[in-house]
Backbone as a ProteinNet text record, in pm:
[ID]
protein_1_A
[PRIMARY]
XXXXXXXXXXXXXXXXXXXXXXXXXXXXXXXXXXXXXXXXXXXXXXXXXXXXXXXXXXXXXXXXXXXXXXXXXXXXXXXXXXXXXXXXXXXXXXXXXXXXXXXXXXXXXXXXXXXXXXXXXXXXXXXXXXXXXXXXXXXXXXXXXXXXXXXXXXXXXXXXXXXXXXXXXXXXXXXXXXXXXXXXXXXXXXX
[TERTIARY]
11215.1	11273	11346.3	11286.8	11390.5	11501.6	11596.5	11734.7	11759.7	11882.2	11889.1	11977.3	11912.4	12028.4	12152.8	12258	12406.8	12426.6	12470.1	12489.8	12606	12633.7	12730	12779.4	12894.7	12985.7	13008.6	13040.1	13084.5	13170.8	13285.6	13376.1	13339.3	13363.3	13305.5	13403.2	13357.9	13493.4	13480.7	13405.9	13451.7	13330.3	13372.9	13247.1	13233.1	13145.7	13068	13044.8	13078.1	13040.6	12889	12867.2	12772.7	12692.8	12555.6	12462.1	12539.5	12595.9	12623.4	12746.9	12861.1	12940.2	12941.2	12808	12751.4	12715.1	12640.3	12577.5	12690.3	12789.1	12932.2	12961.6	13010.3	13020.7	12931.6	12815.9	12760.8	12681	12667.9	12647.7	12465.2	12429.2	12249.2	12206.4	12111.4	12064.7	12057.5	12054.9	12079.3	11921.4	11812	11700.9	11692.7	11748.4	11747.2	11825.8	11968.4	12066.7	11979.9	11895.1	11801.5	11722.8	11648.6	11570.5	11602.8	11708.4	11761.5	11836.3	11920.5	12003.7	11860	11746.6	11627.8	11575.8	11581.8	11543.8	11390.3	11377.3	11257.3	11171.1	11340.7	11315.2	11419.2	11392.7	11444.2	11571.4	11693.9	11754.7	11718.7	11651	11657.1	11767.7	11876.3	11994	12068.5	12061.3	12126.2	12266	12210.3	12396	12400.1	12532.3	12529.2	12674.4	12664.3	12760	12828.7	12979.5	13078	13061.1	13058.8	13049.8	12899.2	12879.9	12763.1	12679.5	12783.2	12629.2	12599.4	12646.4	12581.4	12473.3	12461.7	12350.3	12233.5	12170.3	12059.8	12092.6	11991.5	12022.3	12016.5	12056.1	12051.8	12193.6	12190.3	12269.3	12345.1	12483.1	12532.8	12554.4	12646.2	12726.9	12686.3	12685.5	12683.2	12762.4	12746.8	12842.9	12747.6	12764.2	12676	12736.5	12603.4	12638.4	12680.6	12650.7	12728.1	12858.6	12919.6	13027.5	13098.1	13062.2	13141.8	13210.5	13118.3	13250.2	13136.2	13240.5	13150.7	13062.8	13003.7	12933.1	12818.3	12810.5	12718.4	12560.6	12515.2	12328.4	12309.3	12305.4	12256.5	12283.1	12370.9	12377.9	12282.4	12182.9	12103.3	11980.9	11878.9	11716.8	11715.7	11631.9	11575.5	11434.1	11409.9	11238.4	11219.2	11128.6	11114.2	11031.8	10944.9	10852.4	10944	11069.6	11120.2	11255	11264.8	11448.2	11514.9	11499.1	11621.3	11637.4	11785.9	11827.2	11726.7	11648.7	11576.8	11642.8	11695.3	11831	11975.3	12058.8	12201.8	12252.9	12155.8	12263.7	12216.3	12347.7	12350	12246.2	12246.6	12137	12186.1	12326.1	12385.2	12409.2	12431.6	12437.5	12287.2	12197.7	12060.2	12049.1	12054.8	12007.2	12073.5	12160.9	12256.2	12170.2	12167.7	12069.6	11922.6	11849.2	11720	11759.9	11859.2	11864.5	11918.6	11991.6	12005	11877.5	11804.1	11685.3	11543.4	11607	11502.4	11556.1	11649.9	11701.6	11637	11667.7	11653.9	11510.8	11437.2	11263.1	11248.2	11264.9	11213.9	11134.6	11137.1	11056.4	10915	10850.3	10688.8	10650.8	10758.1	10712	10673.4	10793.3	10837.1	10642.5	10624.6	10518	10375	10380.6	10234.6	10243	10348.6	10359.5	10358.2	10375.8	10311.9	10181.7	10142.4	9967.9	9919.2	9927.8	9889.1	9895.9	9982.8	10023.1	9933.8	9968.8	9846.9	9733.9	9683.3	9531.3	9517.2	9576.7	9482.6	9408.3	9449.1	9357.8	9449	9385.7	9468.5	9574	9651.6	9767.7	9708.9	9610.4	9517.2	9453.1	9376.1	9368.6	9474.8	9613.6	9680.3	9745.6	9811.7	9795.9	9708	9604.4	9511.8	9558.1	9530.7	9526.6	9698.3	9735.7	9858.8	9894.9	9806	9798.8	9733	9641.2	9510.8	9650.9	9619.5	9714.1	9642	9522.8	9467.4	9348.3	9355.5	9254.9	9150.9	9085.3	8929.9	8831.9	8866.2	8785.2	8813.4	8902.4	8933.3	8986.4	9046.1	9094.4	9206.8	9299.7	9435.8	9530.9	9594.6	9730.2	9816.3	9844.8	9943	10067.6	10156	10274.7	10418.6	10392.2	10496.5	10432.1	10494.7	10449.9	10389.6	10452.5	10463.5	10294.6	10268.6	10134.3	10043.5	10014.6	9848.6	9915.6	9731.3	9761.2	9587.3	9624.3	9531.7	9391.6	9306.1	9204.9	9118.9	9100.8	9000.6	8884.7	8798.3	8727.9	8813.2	8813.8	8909	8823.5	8660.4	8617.7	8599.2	8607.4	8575.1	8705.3	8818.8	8912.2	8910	8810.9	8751.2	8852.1	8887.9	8974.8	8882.4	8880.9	8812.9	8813.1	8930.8	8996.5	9149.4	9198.6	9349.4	9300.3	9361.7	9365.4	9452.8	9462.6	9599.9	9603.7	9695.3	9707.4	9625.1	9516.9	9439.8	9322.9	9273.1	9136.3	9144	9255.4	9299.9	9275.9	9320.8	9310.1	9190.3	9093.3	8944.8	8881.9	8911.8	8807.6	8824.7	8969.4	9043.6	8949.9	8988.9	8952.7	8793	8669.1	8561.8	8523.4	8588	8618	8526.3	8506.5	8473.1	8282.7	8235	8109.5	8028.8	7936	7852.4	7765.1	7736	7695.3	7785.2	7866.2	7992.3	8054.3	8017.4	8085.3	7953.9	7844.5	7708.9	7759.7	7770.1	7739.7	7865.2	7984.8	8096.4	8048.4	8003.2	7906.4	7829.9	7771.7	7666.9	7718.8	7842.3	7885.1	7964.6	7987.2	8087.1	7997.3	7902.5	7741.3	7736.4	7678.8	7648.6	7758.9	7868	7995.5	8018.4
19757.9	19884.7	19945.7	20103.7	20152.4	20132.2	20145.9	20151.3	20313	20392.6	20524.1	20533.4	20661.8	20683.8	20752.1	20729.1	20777.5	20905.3	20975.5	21154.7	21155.2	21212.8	21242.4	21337.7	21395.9	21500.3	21582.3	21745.6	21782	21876.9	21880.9	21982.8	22090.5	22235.7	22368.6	22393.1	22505.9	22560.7	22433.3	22350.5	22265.3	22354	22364.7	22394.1	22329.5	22253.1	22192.9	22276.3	22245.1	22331.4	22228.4	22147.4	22087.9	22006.2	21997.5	21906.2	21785.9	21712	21595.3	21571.8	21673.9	21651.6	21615.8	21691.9	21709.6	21568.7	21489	21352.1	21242.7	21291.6	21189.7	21194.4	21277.6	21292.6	21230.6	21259.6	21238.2	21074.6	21037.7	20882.5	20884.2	21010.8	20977.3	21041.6	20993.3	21032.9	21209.1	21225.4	21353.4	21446.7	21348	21430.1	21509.5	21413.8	21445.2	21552.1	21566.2	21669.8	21794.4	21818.5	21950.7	21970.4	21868.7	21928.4	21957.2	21913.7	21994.6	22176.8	22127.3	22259.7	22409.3	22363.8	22425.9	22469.5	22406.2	22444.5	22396.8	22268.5	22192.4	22110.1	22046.7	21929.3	21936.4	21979.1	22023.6	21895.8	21864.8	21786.3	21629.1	21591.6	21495.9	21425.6	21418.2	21378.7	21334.4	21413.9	21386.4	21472.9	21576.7	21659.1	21722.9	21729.2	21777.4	21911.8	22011.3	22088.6	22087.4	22101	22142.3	22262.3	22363.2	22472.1	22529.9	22601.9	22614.8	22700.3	22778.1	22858	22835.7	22697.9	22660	22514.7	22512.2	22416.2	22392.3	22246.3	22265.9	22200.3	22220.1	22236.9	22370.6	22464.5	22573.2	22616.2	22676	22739.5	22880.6	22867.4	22988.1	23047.2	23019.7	23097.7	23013.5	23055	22986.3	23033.2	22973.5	23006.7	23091.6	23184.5	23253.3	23215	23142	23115.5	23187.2	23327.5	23417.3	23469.4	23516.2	23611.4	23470.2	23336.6	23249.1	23270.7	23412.6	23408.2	23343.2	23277.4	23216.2	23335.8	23345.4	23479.1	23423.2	23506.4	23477.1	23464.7	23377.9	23396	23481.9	23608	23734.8	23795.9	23749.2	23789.9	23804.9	23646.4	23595.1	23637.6	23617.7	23629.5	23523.7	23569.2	23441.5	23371.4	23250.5	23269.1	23220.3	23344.6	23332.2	23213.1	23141.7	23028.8	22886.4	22867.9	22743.4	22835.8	22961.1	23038.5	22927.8	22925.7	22851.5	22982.6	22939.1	23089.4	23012.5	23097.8	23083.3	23153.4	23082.7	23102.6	23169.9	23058.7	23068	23163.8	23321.4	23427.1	23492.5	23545	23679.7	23838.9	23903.2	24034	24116.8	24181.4	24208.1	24153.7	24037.8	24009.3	23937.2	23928.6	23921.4	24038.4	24194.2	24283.7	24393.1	24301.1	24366.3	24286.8	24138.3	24058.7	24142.1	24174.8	24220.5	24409.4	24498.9	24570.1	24543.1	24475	24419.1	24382.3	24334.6	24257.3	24367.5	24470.4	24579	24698.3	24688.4	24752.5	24678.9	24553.3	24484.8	24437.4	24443	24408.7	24569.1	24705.1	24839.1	24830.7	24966	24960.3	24972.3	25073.5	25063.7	24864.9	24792.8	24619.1	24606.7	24636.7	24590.9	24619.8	24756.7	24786.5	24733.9	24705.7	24613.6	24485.1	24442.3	24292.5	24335.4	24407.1	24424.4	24419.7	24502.6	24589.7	24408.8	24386.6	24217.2	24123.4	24106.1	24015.5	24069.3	24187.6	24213.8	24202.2	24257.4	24290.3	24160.5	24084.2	23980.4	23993	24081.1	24116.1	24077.8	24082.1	24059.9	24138.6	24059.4	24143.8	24334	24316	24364.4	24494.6	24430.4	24551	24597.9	24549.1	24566.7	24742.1	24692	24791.6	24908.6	24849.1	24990.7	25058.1	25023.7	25063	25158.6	25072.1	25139.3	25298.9	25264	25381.6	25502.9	25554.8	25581.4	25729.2	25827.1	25922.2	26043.7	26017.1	26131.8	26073.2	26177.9	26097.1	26076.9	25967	25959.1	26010.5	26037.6	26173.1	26307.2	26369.6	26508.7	26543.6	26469.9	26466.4	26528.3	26513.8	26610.8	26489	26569.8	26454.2	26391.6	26323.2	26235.8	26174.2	26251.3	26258.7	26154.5	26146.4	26019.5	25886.1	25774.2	25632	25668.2	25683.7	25708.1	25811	25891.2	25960.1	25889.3	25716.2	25675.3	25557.8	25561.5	25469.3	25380.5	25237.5	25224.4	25178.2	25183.5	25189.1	25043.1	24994.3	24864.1	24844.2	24757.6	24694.9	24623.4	24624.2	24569.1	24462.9	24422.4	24344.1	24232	24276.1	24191.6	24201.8	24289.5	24241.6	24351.1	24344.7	24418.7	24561.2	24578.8	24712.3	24805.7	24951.5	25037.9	25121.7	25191.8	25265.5	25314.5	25459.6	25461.3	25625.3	25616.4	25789.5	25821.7	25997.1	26036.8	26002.3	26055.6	26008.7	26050.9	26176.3	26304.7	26200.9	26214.5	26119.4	25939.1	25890.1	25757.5	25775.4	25844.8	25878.9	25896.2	26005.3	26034.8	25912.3	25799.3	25684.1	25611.5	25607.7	25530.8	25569.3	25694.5	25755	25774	25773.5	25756.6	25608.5	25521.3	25367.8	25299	25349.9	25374.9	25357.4	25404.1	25450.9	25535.4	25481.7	25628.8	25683.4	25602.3	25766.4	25829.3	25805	25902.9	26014.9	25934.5	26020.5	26163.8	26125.6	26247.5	26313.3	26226.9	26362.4	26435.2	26412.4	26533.4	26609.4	26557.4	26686.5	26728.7	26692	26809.9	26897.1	26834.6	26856.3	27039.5	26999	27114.1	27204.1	27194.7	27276.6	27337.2	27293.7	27339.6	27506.4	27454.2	27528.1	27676.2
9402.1	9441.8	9322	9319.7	9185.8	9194.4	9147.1	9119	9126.6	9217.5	9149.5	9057	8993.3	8842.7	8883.2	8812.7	8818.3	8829.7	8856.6	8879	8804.2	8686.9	8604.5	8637.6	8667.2	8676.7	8553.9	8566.3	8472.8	8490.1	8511.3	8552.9	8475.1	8626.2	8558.3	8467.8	8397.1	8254.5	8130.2	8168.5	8025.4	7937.3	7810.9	7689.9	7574.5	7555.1	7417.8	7321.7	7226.3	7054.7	7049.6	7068.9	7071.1	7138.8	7073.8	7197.7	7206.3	7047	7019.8	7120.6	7125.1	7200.5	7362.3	7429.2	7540.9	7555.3	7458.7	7481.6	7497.2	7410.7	7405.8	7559.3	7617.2	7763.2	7857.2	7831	7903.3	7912.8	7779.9	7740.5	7758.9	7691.1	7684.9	7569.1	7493.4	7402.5	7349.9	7179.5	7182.5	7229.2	7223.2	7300.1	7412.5	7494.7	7617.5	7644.2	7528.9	7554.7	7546	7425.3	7347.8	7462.3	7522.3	7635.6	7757.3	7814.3	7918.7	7903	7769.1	7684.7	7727.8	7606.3	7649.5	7755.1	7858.1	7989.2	7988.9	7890.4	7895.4	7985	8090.9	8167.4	8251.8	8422.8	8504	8541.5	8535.9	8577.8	8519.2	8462	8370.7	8310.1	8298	8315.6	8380.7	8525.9	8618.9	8609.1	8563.3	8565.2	8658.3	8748.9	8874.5	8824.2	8894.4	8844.2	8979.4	8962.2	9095	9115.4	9057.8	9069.8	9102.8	9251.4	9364.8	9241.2	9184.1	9093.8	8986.3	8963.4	8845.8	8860	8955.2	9026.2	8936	8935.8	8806.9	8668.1	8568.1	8389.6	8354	8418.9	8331	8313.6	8135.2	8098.2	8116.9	8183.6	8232.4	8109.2	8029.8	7894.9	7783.2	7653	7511	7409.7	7311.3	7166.2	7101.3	7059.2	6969.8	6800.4	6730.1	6570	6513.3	6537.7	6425.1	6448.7	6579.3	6607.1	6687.7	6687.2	6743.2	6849	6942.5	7059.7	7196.5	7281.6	7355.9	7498.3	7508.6	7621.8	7706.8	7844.2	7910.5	7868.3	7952.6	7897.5	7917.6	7979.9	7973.2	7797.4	7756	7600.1	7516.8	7513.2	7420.7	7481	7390	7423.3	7482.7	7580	7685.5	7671.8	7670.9	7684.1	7803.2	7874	8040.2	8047	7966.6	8000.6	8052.1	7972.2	8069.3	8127.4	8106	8127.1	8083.4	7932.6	7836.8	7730.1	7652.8	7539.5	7448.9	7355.5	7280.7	7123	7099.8	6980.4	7009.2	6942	6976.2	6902.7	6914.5	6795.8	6933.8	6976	7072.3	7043.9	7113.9	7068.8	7012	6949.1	6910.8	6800.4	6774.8	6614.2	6588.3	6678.6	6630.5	6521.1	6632.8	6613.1	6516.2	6447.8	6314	6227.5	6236.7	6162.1	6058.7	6180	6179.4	6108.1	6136.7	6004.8	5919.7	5910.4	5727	5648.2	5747.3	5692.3	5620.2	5747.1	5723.7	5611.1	5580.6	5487.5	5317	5305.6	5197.9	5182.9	5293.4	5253.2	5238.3	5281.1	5300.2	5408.3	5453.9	5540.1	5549.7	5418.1	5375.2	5404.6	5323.4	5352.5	5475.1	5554.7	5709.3	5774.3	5762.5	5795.8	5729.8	5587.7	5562.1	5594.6	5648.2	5741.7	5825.8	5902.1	6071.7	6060.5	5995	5995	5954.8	5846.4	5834.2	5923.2	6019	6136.5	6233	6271.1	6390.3	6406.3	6301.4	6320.2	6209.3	6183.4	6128.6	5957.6	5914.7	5785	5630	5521.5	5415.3	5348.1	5282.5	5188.1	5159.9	5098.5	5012.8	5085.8	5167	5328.9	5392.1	5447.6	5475.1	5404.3	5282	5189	5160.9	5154.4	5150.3	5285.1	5403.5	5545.3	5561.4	5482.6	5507.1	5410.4	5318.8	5175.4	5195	5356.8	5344.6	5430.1	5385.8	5455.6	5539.3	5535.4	5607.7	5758.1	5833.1	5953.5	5910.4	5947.3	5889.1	5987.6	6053	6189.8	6159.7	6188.6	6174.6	6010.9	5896.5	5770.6	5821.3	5910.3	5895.5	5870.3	5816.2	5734.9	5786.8	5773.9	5861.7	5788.3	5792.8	5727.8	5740.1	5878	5948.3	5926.9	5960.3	5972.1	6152.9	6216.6	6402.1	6426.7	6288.2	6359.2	6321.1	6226.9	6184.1	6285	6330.1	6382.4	6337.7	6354.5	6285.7	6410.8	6375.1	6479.5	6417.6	6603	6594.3	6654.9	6636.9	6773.4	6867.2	7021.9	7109.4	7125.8	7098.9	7157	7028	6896.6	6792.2	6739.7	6742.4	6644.6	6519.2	6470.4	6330.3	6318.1	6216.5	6188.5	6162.7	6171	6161.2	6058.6	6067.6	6027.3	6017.4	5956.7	6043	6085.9	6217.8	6282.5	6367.4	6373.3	6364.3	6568.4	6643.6	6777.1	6849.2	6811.8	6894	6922.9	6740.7	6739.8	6789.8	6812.3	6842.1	7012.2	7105.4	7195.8	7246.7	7173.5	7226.5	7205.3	7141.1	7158.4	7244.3	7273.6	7367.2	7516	7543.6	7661.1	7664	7551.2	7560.5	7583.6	7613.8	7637.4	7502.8	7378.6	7232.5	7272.2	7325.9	7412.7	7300.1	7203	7130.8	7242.1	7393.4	7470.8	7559.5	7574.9	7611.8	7515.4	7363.9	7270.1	7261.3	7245.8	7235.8	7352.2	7485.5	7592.3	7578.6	7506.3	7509.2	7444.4	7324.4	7246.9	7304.8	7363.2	7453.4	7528.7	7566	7684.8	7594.9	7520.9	7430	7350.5	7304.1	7227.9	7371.4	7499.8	7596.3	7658.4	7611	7682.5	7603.7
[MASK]
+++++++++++++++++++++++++++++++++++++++++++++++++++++++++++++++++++++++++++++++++++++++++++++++++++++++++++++++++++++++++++++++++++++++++++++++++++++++++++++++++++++++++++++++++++++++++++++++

């Protein structure tokens, strides 16, 4: 017959600066601390909370690393796949983080690493794609970053081109069809 495991107590209001501290308390390895913390492994511990709404391993409040003040999980990014905080910097000093960042890479960078990340293509393409300033359908200019947009195959991936939102749209809405695209032309010669 199993044996059952111990139900550890943890009075509400207490707070850990750390997992390590959490394990001292609690007397179990620091793994086990990271994967419950995470929201990896549902009650695996055996921590029982006094307090009715904090029932479970999940995390009500945390320390945020940068502004060190302690705040609710609604603060931090969440990742909905286990609802654990998915980094201990609040969204607020995430999101001071991320323009500093965008200030000191520029933003032309910011954008040939997107265009590279998304669609999958090289340094090299990237750049060009990003360099190319006029529609390659209609030739009208495209002056903003917000009007090219760059155009793909949805079914292969493959980059196309870049075009402005008009011509990005009519392919969209021709579901990118060369006989949908003739019969508008017909449809417009005819008219």
């Amino acid at each position: 017959m199993k044996s059952k495991r111990k139900c550890r107590h943890i009075e509400s209001g207490v707070v850990y600066d750390s997992a390590r501290e959490l394990c001292s308390a609690l007397g179990v390895s620091i793994h086990k601390a990271y994967h419950i913390l995470n929201g990896k492994v549902k009650n695996s511990i055996g921590i029982e909370y006094i307090e009715p709404s904090l029932i479970g391993s999940s995390i009500a409040e945390a320390k945020c690393n940068d502004c060190h003040i302690i705040k609710p999980k609604d603060e931090f990014g969440v990742d909905k796949r286990h609802n654990g905080i998915r980094g201990y910097s609040c969204k607020k000093c995430r999101a001071k983080r991320e323009a500093k960042r965008r200030v000191e890479v520029g933003a032309d960078e910011m954008r040939i690493r997107y265009i590279k990340s998304t669609y999958k293509v090289s340094r090299s393409e990237a750049e060009n794609l990003f360099s190319i300033r006029d529609c390659q359908i209609c030739k009208q200019k495209l002056l903003k970053t917000r009007d090219r947009h760059i155009d793909h195959c949805h079914k292969s991936g493959l980059v196309r081109g870049v075009l402005c939102s008009g011509c990005n749209l009519a392919l969209g809405h021709s579901r990118e069809s060369i006989d949908n695209l003739k019969n508008m032309i017909i449809y417009l010669e005819n008219k």
